[in-house]
PyMOL commands that place a pseudoatom at each C-alpha (Angstrom):
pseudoatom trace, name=CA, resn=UNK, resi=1, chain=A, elem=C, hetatm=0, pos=[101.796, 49.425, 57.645]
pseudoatom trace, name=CA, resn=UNK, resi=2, chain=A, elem=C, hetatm=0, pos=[103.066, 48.259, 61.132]
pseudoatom trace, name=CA, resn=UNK, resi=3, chain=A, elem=C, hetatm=0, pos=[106.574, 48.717, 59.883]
pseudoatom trace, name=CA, resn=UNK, resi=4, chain=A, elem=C, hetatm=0, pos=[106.108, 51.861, 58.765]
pseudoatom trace, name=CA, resn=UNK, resi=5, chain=A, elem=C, hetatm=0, pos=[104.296, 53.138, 62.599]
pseudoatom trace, name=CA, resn=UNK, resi=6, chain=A, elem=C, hetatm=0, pos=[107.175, 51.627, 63.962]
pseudoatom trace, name=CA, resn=UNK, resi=7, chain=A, elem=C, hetatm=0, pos=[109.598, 53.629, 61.959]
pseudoatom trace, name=CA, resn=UNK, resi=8, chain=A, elem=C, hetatm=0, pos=[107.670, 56.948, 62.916]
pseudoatom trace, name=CA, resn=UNK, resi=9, chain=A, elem=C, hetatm=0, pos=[107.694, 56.123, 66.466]
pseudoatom trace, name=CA, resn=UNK, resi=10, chain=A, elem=C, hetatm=0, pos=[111.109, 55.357, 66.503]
pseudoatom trace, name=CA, resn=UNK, resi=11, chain=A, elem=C, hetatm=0, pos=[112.460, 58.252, 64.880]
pseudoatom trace, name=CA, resn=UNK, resi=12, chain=A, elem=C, hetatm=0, pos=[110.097, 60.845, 66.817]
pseudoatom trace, name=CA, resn=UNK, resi=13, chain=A, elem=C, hetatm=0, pos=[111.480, 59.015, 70.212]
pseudoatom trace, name=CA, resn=UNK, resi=14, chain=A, elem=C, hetatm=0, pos=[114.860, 59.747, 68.592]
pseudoatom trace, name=CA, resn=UNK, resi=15, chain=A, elem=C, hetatm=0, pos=[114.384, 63.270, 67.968]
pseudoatom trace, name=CA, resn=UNK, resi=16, chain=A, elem=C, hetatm=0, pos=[111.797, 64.239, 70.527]
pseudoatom trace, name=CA, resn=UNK, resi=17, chain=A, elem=C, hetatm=0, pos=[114.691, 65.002, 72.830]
pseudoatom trace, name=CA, resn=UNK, resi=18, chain=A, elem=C, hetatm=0, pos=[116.644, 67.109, 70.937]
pseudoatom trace, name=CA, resn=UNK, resi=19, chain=A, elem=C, hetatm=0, pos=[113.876, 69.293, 69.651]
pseudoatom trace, name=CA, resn=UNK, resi=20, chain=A, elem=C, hetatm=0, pos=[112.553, 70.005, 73.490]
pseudoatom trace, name=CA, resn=UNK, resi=21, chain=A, elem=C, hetatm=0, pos=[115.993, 70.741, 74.683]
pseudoatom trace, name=CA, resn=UNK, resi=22, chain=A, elem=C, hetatm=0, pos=[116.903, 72.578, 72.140]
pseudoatom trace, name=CA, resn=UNK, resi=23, chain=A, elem=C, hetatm=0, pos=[117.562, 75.746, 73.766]
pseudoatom trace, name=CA, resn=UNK, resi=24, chain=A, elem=C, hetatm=0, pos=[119.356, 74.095, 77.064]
pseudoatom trace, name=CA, resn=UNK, resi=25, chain=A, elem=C, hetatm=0, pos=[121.814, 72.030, 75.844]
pseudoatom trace, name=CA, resn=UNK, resi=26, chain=A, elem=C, hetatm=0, pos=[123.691, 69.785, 78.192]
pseudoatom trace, name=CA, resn=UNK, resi=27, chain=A, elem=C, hetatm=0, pos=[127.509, 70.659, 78.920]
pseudoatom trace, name=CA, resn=UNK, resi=28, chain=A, elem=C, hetatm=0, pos=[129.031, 69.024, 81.848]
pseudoatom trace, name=CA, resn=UNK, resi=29, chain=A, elem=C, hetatm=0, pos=[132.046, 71.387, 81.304]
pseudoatom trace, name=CA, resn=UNK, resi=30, chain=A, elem=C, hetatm=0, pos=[129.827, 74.436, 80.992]
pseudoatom trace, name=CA, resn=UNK, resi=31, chain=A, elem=C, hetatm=0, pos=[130.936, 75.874, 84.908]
pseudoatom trace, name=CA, resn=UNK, resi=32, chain=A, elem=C, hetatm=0, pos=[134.812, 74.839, 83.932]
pseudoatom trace, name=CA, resn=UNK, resi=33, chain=A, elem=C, hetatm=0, pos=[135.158, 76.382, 80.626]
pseudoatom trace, name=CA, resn=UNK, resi=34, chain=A, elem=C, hetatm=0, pos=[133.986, 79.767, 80.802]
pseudoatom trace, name=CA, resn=UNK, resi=35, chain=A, elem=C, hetatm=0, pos=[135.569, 82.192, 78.705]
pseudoatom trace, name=CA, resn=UNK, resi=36, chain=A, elem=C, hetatm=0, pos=[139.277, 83.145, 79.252]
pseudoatom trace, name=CA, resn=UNK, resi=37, chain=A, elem=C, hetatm=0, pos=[140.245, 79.443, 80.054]
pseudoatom trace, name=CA, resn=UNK, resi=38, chain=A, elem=C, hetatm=0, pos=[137.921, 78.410, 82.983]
pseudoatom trace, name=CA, resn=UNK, resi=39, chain=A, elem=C, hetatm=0, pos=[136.855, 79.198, 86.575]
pseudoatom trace, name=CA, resn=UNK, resi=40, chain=A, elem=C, hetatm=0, pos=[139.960, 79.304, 88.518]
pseudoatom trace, name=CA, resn=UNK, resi=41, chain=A, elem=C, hetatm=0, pos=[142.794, 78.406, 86.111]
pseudoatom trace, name=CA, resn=UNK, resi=42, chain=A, elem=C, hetatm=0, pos=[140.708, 74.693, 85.241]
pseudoatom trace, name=CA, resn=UNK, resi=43, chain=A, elem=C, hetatm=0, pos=[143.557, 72.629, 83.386]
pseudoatom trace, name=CA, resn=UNK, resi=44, chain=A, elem=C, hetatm=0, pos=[140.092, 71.097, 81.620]
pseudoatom trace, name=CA, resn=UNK, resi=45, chain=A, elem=C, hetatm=0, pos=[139.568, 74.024, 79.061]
pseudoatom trace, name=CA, resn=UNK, resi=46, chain=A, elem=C, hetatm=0, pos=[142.052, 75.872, 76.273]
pseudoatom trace, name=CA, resn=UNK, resi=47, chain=A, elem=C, hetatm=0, pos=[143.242, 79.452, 77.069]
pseudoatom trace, name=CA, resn=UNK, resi=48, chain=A, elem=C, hetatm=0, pos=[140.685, 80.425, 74.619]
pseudoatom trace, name=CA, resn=UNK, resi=49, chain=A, elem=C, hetatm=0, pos=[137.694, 78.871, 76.692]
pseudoatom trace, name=CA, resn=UNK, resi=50, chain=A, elem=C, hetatm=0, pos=[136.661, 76.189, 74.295]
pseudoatom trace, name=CA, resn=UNK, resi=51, chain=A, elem=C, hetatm=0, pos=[136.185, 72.461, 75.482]
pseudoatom trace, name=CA, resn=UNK, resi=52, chain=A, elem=C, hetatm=0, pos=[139.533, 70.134, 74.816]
pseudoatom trace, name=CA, resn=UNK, resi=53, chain=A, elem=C, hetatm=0, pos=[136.409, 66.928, 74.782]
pseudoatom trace, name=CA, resn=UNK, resi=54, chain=A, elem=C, hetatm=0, pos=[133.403, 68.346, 73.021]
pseudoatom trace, name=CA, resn=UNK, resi=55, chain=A, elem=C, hetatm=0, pos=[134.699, 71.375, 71.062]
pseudoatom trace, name=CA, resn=UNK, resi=56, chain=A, elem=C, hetatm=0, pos=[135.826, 71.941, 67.737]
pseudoatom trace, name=CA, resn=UNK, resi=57, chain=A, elem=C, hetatm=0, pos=[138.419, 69.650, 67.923]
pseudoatom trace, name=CA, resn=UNK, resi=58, chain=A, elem=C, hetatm=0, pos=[137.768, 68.043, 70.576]
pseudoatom trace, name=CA, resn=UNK, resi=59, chain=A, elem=C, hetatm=0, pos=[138.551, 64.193, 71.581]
pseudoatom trace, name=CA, resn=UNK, resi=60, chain=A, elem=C, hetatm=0, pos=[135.317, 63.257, 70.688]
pseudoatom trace, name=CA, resn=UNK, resi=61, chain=A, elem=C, hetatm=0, pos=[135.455, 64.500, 67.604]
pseudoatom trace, name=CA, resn=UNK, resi=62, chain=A, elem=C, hetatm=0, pos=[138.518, 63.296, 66.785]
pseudoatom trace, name=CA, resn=UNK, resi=63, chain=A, elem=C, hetatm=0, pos=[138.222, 59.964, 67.790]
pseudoatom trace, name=CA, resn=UNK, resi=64, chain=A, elem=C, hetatm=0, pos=[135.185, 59.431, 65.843]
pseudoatom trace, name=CA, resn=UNK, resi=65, chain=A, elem=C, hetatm=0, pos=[136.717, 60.459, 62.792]
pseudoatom trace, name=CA, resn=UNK, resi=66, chain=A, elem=C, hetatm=0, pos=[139.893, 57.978, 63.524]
pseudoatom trace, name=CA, resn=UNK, resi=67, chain=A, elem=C, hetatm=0, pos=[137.427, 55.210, 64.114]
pseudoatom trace, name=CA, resn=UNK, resi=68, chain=A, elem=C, hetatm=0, pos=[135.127, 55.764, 61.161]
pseudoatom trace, name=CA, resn=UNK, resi=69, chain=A, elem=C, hetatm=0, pos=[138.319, 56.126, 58.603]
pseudoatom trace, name=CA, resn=UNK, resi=70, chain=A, elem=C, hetatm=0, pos=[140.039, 52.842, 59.740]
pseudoatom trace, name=CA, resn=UNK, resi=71, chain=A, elem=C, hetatm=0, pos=[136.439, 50.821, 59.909]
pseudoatom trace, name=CA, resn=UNK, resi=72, chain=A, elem=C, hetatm=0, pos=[135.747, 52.130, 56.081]
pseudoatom trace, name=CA, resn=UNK, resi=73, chain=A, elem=C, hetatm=0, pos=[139.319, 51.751, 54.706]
pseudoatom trace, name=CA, resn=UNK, resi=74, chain=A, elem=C, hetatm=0, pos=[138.584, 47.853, 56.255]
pseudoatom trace, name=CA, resn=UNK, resi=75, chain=A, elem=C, hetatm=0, pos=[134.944, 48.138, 54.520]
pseudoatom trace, name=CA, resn=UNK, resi=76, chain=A, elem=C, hetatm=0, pos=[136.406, 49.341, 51.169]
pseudoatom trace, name=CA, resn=UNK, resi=77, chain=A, elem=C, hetatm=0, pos=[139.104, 46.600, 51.253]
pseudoatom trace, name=CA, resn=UNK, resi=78, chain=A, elem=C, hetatm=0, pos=[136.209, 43.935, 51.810]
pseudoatom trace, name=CA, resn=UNK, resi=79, chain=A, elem=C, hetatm=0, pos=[134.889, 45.396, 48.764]
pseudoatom trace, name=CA, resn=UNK, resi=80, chain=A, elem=C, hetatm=0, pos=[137.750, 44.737, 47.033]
pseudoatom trace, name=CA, resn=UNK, resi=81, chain=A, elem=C, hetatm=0, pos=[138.469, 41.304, 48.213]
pseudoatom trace, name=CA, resn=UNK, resi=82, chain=A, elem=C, hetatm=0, pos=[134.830, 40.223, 47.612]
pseudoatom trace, name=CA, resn=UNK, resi=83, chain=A, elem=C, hetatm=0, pos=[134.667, 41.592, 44.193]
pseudoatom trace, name=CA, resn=UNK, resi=84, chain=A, elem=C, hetatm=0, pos=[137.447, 39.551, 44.139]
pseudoatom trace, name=CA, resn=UNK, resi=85, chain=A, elem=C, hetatm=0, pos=[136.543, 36.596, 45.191]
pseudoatom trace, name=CA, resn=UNK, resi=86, chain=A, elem=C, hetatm=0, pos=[133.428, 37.327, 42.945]
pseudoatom trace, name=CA, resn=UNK, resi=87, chain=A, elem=C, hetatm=0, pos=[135.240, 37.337, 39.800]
pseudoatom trace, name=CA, resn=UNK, resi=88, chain=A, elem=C, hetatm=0, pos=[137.267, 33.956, 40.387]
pseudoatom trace, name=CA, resn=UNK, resi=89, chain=A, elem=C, hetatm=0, pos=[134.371, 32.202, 41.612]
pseudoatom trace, name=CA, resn=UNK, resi=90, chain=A, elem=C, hetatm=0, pos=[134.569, 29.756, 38.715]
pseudoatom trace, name=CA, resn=UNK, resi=91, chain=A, elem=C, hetatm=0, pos=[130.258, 29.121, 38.526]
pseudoatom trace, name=CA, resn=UNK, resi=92, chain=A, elem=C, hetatm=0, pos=[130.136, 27.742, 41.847]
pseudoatom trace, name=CA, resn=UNK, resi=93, chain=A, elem=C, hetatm=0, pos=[127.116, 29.038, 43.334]
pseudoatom trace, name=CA, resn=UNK, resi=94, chain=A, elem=C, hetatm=0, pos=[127.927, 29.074, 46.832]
pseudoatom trace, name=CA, resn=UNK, resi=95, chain=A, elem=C, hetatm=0, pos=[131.189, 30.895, 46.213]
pseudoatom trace, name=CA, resn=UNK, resi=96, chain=A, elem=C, hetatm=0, pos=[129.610, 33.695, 44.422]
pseudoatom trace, name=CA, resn=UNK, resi=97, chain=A, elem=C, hetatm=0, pos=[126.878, 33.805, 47.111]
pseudoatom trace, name=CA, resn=UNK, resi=98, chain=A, elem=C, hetatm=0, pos=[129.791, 33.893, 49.464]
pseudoatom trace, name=CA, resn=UNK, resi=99, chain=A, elem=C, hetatm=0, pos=[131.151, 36.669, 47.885]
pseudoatom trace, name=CA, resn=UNK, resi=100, chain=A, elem=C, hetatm=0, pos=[127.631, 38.493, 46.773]
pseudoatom trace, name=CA, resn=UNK, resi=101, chain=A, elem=C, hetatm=0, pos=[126.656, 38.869, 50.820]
pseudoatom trace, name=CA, resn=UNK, resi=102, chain=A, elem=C, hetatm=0, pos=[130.648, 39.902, 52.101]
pseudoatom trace, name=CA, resn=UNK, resi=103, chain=A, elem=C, hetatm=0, pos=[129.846, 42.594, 49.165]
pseudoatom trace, name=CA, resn=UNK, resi=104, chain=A, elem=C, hetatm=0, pos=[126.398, 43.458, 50.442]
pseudoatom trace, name=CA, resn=UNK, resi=105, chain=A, elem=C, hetatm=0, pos=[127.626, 43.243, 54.240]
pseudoatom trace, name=CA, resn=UNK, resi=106, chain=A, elem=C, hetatm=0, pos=[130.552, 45.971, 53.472]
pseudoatom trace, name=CA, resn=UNK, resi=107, chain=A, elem=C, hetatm=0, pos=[128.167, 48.411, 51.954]
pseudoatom trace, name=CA, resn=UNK, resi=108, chain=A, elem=C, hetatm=0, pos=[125.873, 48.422, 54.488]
pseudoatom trace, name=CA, resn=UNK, resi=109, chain=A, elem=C, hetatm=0, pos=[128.637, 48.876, 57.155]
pseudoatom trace, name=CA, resn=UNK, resi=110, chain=A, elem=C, hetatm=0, pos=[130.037, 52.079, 55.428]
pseudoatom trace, name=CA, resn=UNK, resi=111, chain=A, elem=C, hetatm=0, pos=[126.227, 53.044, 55.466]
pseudoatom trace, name=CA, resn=UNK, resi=112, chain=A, elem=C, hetatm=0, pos=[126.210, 52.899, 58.947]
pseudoatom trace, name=CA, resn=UNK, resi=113, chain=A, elem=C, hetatm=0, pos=[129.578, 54.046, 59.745]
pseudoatom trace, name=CA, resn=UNK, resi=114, chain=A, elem=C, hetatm=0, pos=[128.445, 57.110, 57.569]
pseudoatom trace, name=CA, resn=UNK, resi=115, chain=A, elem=C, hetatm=0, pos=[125.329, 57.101, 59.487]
pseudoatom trace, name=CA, resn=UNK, resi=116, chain=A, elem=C, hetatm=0, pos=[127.054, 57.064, 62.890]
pseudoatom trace, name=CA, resn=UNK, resi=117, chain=A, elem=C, hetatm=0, pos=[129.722, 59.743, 62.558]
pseudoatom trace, name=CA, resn=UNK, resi=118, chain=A, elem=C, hetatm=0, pos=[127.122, 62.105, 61.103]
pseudoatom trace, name=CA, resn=UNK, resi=119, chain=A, elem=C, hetatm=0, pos=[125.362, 61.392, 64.437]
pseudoatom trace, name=CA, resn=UNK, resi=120, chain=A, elem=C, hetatm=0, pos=[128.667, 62.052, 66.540]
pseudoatom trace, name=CA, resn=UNK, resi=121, chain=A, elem=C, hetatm=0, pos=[129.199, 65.068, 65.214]
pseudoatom trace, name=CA, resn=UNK, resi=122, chain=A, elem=C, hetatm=0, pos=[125.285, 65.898, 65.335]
pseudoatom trace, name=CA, resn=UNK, resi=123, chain=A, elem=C, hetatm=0, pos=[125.335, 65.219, 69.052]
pseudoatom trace, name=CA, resn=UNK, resi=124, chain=A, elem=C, hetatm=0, pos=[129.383, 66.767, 70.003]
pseudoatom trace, name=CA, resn=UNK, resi=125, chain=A, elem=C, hetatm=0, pos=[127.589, 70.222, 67.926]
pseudoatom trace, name=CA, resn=UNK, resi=126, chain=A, elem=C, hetatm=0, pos=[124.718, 70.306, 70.148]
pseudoatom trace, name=CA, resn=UNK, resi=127, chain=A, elem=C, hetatm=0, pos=[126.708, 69.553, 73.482]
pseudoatom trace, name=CA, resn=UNK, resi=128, chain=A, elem=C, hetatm=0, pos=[129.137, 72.543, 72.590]
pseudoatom trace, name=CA, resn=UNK, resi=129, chain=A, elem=C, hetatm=0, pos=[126.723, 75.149, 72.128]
for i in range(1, 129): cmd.bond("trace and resi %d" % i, "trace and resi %d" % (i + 1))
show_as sticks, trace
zoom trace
């Protein structure tokens, strides 16, 4: 039962925020990027007034995506080399206990590399409105 409080509190401290800001989002580019490529010629938006860091394809986003592929193609090929190791353990316990929790370990990574990109893009989407 305590775990279960503790869940609910932590995910209504986690979403609190966004729900009472929802209609004043935060964008510290919001005076350089106005429409038709900024105030004053700004080098820090595109011609067509969108946000080079938070926007549609912005660094952010980008970045996130280039970090989340190359930490799950290194996930999946755990996988593999566990399974691996799995299937050549030869009985021995400890090898295939070795190889059970490098399994175990991988999966749960790509769960939370899943996890965090979804929130990246979650949080870039609500900075760019």
């Amino acid at each position: 039962m305590k775990r279960l409080v503790l869940a609910v509190a932590t995910l209504l401290c986690l979403l609190l925020p966004t729900v009472a800001y929802a209609d004043d989002p935060y964008n510290p580019l919001q005076s350089a990027c106005g429409s038709g490529g900024g105030v004053g010629g700004s080098s820090a938006c595109t011609p067509d007034g969108s946000d080079p860091i938070t926007g549609k394809n912005g660094i952010l986003k980008k970045a996130s995506l280039i970090l989340a592929t190359i930490a799950g193609i290194t996930a999946v090929i755990i996988i593999i080399v566990g399974g691996f190791r799995y299937i050549t353990s030869g009985g021995d316990s400890a090898k295939a206990a070795s190889a059970r929790n490098a399994i175990i370990g991988a999966v749960v990574g790509l769960v939370i590399i899943a996890a965090a990109e979804t929130l990246v893009v979650f949080v870039v989407n609500r900075i760019a409105k």
